[in-house]
C-alpha positions, -999 to +999 in steps of 0.1 A: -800+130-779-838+118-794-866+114-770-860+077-777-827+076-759-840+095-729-870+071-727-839+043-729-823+060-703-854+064-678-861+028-683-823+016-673-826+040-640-862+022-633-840-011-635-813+002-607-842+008-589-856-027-587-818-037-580-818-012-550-846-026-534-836-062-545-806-054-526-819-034-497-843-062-487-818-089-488-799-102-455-769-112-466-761-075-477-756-061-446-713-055-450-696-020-453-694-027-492-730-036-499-743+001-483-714+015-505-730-002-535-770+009-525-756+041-526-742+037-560-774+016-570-794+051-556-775+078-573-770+061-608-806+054-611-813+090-596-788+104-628-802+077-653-836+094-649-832+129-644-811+124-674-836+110-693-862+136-679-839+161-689-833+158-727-871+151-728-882+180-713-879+218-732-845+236-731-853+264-710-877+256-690-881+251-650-883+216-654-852+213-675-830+235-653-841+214-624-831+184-634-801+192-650-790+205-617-800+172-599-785+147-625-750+171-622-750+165-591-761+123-590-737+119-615-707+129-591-724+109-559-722+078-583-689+081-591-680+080-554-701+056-547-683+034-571-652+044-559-662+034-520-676+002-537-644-009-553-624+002-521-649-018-498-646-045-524-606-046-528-607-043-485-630-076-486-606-096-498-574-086-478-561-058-503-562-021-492-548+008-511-552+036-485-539+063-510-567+063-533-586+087-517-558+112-518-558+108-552-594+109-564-612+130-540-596+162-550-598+155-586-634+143-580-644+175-561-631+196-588-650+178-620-680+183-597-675+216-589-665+224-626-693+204-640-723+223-617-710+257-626-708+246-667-745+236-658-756+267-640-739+288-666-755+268-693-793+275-675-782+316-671-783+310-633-743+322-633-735+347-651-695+342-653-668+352-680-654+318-687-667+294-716-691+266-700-680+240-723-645+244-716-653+241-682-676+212-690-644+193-710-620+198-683-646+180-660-648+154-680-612+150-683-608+148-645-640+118-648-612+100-671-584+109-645-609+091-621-618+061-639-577+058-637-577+060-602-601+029-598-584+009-623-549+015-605-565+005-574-576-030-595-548-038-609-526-029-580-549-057-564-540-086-587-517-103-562-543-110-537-577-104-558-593-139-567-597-143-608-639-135-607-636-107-585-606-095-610-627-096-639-662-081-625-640-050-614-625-046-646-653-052-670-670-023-646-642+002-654-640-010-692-681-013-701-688+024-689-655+039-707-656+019-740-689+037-735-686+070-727-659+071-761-691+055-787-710+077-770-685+107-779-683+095-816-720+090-820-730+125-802-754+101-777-745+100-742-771+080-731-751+050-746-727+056-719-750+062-691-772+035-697-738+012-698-738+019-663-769-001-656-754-033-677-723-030-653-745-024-618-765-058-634-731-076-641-721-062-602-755-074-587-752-105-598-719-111-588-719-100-554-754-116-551-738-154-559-707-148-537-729-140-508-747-172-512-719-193-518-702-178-487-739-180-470-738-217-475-707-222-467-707-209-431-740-227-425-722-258-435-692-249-415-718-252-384-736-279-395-701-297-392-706-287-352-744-306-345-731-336-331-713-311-305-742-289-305-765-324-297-744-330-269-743-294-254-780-291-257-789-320-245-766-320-216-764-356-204-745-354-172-773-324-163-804-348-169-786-380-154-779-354-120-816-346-123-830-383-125-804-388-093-823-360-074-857-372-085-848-409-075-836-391-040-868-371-037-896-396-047-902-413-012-899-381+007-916-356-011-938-371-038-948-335-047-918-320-052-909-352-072-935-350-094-930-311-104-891-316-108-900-349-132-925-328-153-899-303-156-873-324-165-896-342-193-904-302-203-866-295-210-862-324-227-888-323-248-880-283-258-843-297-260-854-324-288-877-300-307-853-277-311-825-304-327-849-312-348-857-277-359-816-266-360-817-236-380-840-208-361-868-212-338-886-185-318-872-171-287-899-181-267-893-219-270-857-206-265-871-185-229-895-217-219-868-241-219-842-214-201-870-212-173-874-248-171-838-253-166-831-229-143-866-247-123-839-280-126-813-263-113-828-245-082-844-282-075-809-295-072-797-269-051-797-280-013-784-253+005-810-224+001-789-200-026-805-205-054-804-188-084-832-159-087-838-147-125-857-118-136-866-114-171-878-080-185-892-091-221-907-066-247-910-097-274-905-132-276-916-135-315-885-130-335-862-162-342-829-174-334-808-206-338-819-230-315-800-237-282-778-205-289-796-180-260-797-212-239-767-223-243-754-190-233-775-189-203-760-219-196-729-204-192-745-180-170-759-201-147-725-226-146-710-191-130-733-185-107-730-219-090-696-219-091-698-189-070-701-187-029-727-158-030-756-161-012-774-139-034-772-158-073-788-132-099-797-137-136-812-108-150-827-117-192-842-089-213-852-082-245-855-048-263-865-040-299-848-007-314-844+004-347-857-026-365-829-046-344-834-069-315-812-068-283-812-098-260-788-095-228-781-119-197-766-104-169-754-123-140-731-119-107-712-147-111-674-151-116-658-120-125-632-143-153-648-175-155-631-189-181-600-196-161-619-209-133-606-251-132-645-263-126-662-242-153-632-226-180-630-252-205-670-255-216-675-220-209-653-211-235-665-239-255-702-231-247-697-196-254-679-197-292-702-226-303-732-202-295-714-170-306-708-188-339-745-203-346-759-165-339-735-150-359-733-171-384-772-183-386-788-146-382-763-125-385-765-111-351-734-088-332-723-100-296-708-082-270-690-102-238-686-074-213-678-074-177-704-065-145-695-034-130-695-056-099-694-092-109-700-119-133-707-113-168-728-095-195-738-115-232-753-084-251-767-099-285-775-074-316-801-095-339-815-079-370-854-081-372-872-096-397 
């Protein structure tokens, strides 16, 4: 292969590279199939360029044995990789074919075992009685036996694969082998490796549309739910109670009256804002109006058990959808009054680990408070319409656990920025 070609060839890997980072950085690719395709996004451009390193580089030398080593061994991490991809990508839209991996692991191992030794022979690093390139055609006769597998997996797909989907995976099997045999008659196999980065492009772009279609889609799917989000967050019968108790209060304790009233106007206002700001506001609006609410609350309560919260907060920075923690502290607190202890506990905190962020409020309430007659109903419905804006707005994982003791636990998983 001429310089030229090699040149090509380290030019397509610099262009997976951009795509790996395009797609490393991008929210929506967060899914079992996306990390399957940065890892094929990594190893072909890691093979495109040692590739291209290698022919350019002298035969002989350090440089050249090293990588030819390294691109032997890419190579075969890029084949699985596209293999997990197109099994991740099958799995995504309800087909699986759990025998693939019977089928293609062993003959994958053994073209990449066969393919390093034909390499080490071919640098003098083994010294062994067989003929390198026999072993190096057999290899490449189990990459064919491969590309087989993957396009059985396909086609044995059609019934429940949508058209586009069809097509992407099949022009990825049929670009790199109509490839690899122009390559064969022209003695250049950088045509065929550098068709790898036309059908990563082709793949890219595909998966990068879906996810924005299906993006949109889910946002609109809770934008359908804002006039019972509006009602949730503004809670009517809650602020008509809390006028009641202010109208009660105001000619025996002016004072009192007068905190409970800016309160109230507080919530509200936070309450308003963040309607008007639906898709992600910062958690400390979200914390000021929770405080505020439970300030309502523990006005309202006459008979000495109110509710005591504790907060333990490392950051109050990061965003989520508005009214989603409240509405789930809502819930909270709905259990704890619906509860004869005379200790009511709320416990919020905030963690931030691993680039993630990890709210979760604890109470003592009810032990199954969905079935209890005063509360079941809009907890459940309090609890899903919040679960759903956090998944769906931020992507964030939720956990409903039990107390050890009592009540409940709402453990929420958001990605950071």
């Amino acid at each position: 292969m001429s310089g030229i070609s090699g040149l090509f060839e380290i030019y397509a890997g610099s262009i997976l590279i951009l795509l790996f980072f395009g797609t490393v950085f991008l929210p929506h690719y967060r899914d079992s199939r996306q990390r399957a395709f940065i890892v094929l996004l990594a190893s072909g451009a890691v093979t495109l360029i040692m590739d291209g390193l290698n022919y350019l580089s002298p035969i002989g030398s350090q440089f050249y044995v090293v990588t030819s080593i390294v691109f032997r061994m890419s190579y075969y991490v890029m084949f699985a990789g596209f293999g997990f991809y197109t099994y991740e990508s099958l799995r995504g839209e309800g087909s699986i074919w759990p025998f693939w991996t019977m089928l293609s692991v062993p003959v994958a191992a053994t073209s990449a075992i066969l393919y390093e030794i034909s390499g080490l022979m071919e640098c003098n690093i083994l010294q062994l009685p067989n003929n390198a390139e026999e072993l190096e055609m057999i290899s490449n006769l189990g990459d064919y036996l491969i590309m087989f597998i993957y396009l059985l997996m396909i086609t044995g797909s059609f019934p429940v694969l949508q058209t586009g989907k069809m097509l992407v995976l099949l022009l990825s099997v049929f670009i790199p082998f109509t490839a690899s045999i122009i390559g064969q008659v022209t003695e250049d196999s950088g045509i065929y490796l550098s068709s790898v980065t036309l059908t990563m492009i082709i793949l890219y772009v595909f998966d990068y549309n879906v996810s924005q279609w299906r993006y949109a889609t889910r946002l609109a799917v809770v934008a359908d739910q804002r006039s019972e989000m509006v009602e949730r967050g503004l809670k009517i019968d809650f602020i008509l109670d809390s006028l009641d108790n202010i109208e009660e209060l105001s000619a025996e304790n002016p004072i009192k009256t007068g905190v409970e009233a800016k309160a109230l106007r507080d919530y509200i206002a936070h309450t308003v804002e963040s309607l008007r700001e639906v898709k992600m506001v910062t958690f400390a609006r979200e914390l000021a109006a929770i405080k505020q609410m439970i300030r309502l609350e523990n006005f309202k309560i006459d008979d000495g058990r109110s509710i005591e919260a504790e907060y333990s907060i490392e950051d109050t920075s990061f965003k989520v959808p508005s009214l989603s923690i409240r509405m789930l502290v809502e819930n909270s607190v709905a259990s704890l009054l619906a509860t004869d202890r005379e200790e009511r506990r709320l416990w919020i905190s905030v963690w931030e680990r691993s680039g993630f962020y990890e709210v979760e409020i604890r109470d003592n309430g009810l032990t199954d408070p969905e079935h209890d007659p005063t509360i079941g109903e809009a907890y459940v419905l309090t609890k899903d319409l919040a679960s759903r804006q956090l998944t769906e707005c931020s992507g964030a994982q939720i956990k409903v656990l039990q107390a050890s003791k009592a009540g409940r636990i709402f453990r929420i998983k958001l990605p950071g920025a």
